[in-house]
MDAnalysis code that builds the backbone (N, CA, C; Angstrom):
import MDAnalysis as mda
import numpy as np

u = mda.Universe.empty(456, n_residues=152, atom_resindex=np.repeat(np.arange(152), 3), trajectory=True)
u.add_TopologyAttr("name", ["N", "CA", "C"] * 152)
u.add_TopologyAttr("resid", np.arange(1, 153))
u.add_TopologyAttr("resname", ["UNK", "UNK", "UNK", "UNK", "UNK", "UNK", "UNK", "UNK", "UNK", "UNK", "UNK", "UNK", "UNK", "UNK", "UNK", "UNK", "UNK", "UNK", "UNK", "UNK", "UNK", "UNK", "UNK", "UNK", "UNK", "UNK", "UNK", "UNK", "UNK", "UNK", "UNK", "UNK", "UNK", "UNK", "UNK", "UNK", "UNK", "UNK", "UNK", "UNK", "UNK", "UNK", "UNK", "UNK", "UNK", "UNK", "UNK", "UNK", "UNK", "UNK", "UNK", "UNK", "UNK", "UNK", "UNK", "UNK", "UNK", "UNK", "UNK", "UNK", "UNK", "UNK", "UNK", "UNK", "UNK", "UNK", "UNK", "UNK", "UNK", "UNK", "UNK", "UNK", "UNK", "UNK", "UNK", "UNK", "UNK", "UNK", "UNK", "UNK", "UNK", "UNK", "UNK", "UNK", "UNK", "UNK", "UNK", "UNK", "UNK", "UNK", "UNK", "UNK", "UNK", "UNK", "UNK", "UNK", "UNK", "UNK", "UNK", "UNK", "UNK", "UNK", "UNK", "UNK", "UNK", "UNK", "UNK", "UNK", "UNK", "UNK", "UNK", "UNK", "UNK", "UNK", "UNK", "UNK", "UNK", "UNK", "UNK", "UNK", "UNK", "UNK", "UNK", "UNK", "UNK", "UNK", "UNK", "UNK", "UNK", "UNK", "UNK", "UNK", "UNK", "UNK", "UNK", "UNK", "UNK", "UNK", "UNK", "UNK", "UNK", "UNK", "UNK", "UNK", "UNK", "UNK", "UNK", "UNK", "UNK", "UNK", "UNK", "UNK"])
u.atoms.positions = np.array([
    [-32.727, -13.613, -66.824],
    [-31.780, -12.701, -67.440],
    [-31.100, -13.420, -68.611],
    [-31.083, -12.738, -69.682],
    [-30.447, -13.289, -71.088],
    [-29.187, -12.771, -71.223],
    [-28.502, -13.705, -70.670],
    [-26.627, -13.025, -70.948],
    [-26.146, -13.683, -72.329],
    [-26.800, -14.100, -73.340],
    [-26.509, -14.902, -74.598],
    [-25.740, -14.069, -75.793],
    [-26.293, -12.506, -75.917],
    [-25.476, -11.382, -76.738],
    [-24.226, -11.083, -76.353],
    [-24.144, -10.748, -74.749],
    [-23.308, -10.993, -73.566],
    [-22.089, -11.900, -74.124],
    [-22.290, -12.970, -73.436],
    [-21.473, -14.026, -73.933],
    [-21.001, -14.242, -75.188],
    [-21.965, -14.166, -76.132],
    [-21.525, -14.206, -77.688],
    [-20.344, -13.209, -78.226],
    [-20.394, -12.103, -77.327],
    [-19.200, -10.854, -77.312],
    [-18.563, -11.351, -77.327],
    [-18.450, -11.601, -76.024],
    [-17.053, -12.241, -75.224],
    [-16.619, -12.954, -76.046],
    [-17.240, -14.434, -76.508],
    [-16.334, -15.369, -77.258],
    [-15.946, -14.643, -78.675],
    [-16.341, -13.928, -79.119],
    [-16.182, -13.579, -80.490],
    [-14.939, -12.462, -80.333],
    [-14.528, -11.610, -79.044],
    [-13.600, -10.924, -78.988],
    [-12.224, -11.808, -78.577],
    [-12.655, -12.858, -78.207],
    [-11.697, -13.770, -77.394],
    [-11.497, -15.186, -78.616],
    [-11.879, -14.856, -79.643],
    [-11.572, -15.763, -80.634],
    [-10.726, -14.716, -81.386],
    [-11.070, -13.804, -81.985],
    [-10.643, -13.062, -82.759],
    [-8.921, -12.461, -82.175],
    [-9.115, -12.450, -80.649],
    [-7.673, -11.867, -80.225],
    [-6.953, -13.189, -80.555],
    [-7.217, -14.193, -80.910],
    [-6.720, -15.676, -80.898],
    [-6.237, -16.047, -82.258],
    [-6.923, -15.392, -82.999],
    [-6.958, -15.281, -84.823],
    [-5.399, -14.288, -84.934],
    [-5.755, -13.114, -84.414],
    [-4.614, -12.312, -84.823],
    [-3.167, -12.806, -84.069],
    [-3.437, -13.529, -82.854],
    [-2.085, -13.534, -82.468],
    [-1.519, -15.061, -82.932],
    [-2.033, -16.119, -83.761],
    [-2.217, -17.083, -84.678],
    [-1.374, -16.702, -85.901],
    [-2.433, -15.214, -86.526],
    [-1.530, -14.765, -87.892],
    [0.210, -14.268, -87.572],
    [0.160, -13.486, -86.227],
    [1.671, -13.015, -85.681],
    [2.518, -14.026, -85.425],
    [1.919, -14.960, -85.169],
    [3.001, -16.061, -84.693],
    [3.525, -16.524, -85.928],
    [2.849, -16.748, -87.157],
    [3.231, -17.173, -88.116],
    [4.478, -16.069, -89.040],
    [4.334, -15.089, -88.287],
    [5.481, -13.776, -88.902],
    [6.914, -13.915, -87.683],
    [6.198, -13.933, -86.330],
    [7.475, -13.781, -85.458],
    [7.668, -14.620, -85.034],
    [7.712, -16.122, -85.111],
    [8.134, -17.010, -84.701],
    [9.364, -17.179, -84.688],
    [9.506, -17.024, -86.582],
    [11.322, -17.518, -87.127],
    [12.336, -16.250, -86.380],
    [11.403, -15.037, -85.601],
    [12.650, -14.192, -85.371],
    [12.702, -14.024, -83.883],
    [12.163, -15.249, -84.005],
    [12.031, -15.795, -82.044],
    [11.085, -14.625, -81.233],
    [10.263, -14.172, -81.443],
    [9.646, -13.200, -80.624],
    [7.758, -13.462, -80.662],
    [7.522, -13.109, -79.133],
    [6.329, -13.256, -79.051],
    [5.241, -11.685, -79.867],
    [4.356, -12.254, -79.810],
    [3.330, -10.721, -79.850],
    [3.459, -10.006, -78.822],
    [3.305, -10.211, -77.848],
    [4.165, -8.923, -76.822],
    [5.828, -8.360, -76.914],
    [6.056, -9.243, -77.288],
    [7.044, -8.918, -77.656],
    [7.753, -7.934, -78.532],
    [6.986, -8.202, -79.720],
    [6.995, -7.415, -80.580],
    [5.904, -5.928, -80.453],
    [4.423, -5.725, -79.715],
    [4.474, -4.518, -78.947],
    [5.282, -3.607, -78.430],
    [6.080, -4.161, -77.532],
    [7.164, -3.693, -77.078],
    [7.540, -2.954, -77.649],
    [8.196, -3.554, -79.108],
    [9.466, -3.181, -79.727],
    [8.990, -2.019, -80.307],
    [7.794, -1.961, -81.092],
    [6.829, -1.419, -81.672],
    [7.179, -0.034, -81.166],
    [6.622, 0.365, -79.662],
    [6.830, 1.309, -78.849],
    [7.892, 1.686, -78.995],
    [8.929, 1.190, -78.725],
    [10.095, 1.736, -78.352],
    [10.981, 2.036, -79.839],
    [10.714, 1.347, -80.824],
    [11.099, 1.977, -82.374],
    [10.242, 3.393, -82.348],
    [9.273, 3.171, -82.521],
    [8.294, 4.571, -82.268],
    [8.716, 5.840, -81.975],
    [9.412, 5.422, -80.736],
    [9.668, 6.845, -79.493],
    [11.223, 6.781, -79.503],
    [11.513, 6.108, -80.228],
    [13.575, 6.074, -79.934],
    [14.049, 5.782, -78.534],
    [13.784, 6.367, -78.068],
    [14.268, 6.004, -76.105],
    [13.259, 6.254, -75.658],
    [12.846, 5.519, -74.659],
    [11.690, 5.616, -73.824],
    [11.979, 4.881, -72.306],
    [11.271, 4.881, -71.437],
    [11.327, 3.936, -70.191],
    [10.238, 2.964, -70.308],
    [10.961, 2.074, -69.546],
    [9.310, 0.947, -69.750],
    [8.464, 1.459, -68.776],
    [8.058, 2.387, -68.217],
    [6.830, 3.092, -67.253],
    [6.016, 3.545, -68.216],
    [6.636, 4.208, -69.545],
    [5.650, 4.565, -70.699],
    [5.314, 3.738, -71.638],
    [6.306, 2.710, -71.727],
    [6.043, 1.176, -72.437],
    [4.572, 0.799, -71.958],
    [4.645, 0.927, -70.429],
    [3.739, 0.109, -69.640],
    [2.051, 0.897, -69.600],
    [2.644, 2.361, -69.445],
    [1.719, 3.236, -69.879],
    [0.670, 2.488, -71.193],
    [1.823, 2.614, -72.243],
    [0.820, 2.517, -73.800],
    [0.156, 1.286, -73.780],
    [0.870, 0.082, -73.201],
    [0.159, -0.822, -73.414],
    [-0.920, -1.686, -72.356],
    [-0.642, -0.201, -71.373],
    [-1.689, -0.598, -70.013],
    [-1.244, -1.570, -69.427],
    [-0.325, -1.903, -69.085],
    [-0.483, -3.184, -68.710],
    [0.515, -2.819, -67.387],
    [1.198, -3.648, -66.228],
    [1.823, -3.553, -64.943],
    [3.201, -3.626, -65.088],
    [3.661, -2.874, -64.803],
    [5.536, -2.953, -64.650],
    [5.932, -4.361, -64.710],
    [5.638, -5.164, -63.577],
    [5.959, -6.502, -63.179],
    [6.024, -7.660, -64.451],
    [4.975, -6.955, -65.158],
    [4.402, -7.754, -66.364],
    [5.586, -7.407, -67.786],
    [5.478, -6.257, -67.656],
    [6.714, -6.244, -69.016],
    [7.785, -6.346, -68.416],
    [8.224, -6.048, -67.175],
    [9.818, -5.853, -66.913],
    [10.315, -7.687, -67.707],
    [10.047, -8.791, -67.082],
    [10.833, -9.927, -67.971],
    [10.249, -9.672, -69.376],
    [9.564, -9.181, -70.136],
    [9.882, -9.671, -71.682],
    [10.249, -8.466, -72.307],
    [11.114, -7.614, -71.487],
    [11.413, -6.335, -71.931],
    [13.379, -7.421, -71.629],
    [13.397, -7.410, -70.742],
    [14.636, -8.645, -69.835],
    [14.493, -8.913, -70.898],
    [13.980, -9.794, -71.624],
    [14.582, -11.129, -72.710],
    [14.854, -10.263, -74.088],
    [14.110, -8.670, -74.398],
    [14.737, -8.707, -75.609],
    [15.395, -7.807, -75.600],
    [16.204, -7.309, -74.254],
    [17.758, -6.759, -74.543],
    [18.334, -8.130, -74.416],
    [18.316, -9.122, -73.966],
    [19.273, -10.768, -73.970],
    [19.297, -10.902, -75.302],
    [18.128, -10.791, -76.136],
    [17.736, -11.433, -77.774],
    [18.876, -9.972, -78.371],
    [19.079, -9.154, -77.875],
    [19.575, -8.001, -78.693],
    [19.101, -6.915, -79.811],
    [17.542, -6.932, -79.375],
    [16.689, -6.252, -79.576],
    [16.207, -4.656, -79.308],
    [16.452, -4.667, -77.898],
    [16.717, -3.652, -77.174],
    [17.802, -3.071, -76.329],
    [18.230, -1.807, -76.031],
    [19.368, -1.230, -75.101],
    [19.002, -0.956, -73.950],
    [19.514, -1.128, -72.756],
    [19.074, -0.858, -71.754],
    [20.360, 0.293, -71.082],
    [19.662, 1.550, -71.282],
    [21.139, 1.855, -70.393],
    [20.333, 3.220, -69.592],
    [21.414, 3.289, -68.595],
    [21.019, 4.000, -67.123],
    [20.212, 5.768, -67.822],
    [19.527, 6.092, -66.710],
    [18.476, 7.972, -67.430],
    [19.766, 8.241, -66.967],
    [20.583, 9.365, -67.995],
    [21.711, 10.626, -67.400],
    [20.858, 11.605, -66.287],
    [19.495, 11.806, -66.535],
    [19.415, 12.523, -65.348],
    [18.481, 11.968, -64.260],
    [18.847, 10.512, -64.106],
    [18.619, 9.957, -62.683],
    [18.479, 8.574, -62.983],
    [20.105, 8.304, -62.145],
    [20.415, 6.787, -62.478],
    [19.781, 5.974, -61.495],
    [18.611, 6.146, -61.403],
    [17.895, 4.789, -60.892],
    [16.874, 4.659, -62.060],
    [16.705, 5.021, -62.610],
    [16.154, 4.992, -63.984],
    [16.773, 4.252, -65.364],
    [16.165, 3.602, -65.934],
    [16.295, 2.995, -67.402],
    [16.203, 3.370, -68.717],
    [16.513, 3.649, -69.391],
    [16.073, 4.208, -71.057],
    [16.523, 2.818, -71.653],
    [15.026, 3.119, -72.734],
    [15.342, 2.252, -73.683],
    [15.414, 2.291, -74.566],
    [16.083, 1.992, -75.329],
    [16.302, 2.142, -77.033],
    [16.189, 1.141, -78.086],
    [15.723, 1.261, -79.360],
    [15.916, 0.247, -80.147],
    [17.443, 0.187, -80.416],
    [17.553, -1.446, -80.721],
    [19.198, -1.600, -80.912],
    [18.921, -1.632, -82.659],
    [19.847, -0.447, -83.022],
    [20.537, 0.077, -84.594],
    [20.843, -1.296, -85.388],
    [21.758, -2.243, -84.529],
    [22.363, -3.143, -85.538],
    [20.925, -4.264, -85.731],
    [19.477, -4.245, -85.507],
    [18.428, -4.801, -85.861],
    [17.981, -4.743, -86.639],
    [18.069, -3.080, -87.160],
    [17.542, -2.504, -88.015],
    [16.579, -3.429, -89.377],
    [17.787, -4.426, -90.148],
    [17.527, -5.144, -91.081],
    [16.531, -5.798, -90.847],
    [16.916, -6.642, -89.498],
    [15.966, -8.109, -89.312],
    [14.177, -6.950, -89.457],
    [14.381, -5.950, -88.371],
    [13.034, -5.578, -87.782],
    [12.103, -4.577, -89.461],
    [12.850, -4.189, -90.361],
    [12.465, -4.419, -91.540],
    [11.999, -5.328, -92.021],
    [12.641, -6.356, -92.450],
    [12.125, -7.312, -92.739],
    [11.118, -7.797, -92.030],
    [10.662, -8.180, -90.996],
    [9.616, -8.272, -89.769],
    [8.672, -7.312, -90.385],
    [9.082, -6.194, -90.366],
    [7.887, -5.141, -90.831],
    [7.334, -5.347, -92.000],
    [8.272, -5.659, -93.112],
    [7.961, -6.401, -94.571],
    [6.302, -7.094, -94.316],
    [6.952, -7.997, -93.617],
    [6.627, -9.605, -93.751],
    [5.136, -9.278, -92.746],
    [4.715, -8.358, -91.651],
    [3.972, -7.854, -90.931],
    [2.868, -7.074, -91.830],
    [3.546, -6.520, -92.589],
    [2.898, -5.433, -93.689],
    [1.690, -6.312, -94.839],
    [2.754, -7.869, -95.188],
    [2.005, -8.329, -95.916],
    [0.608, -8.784, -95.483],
    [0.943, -8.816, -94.309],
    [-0.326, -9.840, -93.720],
    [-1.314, -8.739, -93.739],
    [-1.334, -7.627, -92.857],
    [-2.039, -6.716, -93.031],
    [-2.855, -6.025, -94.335],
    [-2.057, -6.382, -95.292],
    [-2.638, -5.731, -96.662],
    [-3.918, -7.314, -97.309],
    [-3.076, -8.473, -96.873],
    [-4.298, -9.519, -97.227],
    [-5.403, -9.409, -96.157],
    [-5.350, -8.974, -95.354],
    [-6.479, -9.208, -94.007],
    [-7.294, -7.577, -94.747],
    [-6.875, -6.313, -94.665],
    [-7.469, -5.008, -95.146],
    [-8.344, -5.820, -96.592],
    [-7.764, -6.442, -97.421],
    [-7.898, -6.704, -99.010],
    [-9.197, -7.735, -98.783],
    [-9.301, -8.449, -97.679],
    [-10.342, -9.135, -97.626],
    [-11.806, -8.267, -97.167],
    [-11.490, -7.458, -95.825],
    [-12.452, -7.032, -95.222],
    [-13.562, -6.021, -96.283],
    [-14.927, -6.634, -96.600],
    [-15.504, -6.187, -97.501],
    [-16.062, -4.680, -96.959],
    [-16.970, -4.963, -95.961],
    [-17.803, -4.358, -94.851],
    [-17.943, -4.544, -93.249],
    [-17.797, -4.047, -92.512],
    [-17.459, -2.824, -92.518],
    [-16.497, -2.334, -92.948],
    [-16.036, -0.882, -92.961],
    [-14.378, -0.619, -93.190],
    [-13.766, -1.189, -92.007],
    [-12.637, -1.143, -92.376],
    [-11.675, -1.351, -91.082],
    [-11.181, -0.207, -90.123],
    [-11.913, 0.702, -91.050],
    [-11.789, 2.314, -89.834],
    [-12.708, 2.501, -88.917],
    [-13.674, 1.740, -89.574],
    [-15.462, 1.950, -88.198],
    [-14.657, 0.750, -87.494],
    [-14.596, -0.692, -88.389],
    [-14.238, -1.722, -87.392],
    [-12.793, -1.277, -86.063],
    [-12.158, -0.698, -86.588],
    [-11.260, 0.050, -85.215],
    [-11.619, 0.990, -84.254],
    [-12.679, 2.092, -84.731],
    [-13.320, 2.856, -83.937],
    [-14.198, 2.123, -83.457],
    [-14.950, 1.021, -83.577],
    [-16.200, 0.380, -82.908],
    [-15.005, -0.368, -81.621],
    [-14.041, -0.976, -82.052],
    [-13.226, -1.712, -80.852],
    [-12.288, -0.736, -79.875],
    [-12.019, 0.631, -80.535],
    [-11.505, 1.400, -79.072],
    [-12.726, 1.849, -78.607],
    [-13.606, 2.088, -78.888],
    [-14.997, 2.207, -77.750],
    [-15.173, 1.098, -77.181],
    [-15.647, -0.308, -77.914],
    [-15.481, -1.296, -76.663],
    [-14.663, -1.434, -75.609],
    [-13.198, -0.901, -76.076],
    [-12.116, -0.853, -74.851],
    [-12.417, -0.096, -73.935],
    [-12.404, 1.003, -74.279],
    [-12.849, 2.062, -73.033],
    [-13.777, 1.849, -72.209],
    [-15.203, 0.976, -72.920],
    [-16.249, 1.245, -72.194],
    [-15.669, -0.057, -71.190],
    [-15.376, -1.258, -71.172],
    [-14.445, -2.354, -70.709],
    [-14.221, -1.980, -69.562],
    [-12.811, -0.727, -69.875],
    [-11.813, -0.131, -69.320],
    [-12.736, 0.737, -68.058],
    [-13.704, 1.248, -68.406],
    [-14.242, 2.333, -67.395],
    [-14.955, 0.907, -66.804],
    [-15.339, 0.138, -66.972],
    [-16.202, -0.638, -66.129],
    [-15.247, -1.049, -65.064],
    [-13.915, -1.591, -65.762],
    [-13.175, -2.454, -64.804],
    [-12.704, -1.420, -63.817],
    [-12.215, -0.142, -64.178],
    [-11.975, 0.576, -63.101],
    [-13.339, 0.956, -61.967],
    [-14.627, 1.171, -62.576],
    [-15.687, 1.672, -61.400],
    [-15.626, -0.238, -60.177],
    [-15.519, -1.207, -61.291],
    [-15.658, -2.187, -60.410],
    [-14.391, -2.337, -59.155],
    [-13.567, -1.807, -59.851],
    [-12.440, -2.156, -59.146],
    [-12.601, -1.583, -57.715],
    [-13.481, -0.021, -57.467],
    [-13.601, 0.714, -56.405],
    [-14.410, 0.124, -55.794],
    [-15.371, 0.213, -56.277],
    [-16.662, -1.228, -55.929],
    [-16.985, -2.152, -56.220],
    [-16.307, -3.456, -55.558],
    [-16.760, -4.799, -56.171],
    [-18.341, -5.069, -55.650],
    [-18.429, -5.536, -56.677],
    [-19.815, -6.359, -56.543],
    [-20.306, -6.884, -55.591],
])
């Protein structure tokens, strides 16, 4: 069995997630925030108030997993955390207003990178190259769930 195309995926998706979060670090470092981090925020500028169940939703990922770096950026003063009016065992979250500037600027400085990375990419576009990678996700995504029912 030739798992060599196989493998060559893998490392080439697992370099490349390594490339981009390389270029982010070099934007969100000085404003103390990780690349998840800044997901997060992403979301929740997006949607104005949201709960992190739909945070967790968009970015697939487990409650357990965002609840601390959701924790650190209402501490950083990033985000609001305050009780649902219609059911206080619940959370809403909000972007915090007085950020506004910094997370502009962030966006600035986010924007640039993006326009040199677009300005390079000759071929493919970067519209097939995004549609070719949410199909890889999904197809991923449906595998890991059939495996999950049936392991191997």
């Amino acid at each position: 069995m030739n798992l060599t195309p196989y493998n060559e995926l893998c490392f080439a998706v697992y370099t490349t997630n390594r490339y981009f979060h390389k270029l982010y670090h070099l934007v969100l470092h000085p404003f103390g925030l990780t690349y998840l981090q800044y997901m997060v925020l992403l979301i929740v500028y997006r949607q104005q108030t949201t709960t992190i169940s739909q945070v967790c939703s968009e970015l697939d990922m487990a409650n357990n997993t965002l609840t601390p770096v959701v924790q650190k950026l209402v501490q950083k003063n990033w985000l609001l955390k305050q009780r649902a009016p219609e059911d206080v065992r619940r959370f809403n979250l909000s972007f915090n207003p007085a950020q506004n500037a910094q997370f502009n600027l962030l966006q600035t400085k986010i924007a640039k990178i993006q326009q040199l990375f677009i300005h390079q990419v000759a071929a493919p576009p970067i519209t097939e190259m995004i549609n070719q990678q949410h199909q890889l996700n999904q197809q991923l995504k449906e595998l890991a769930q059939q495996l999950e029912k049936q392991p191997l």
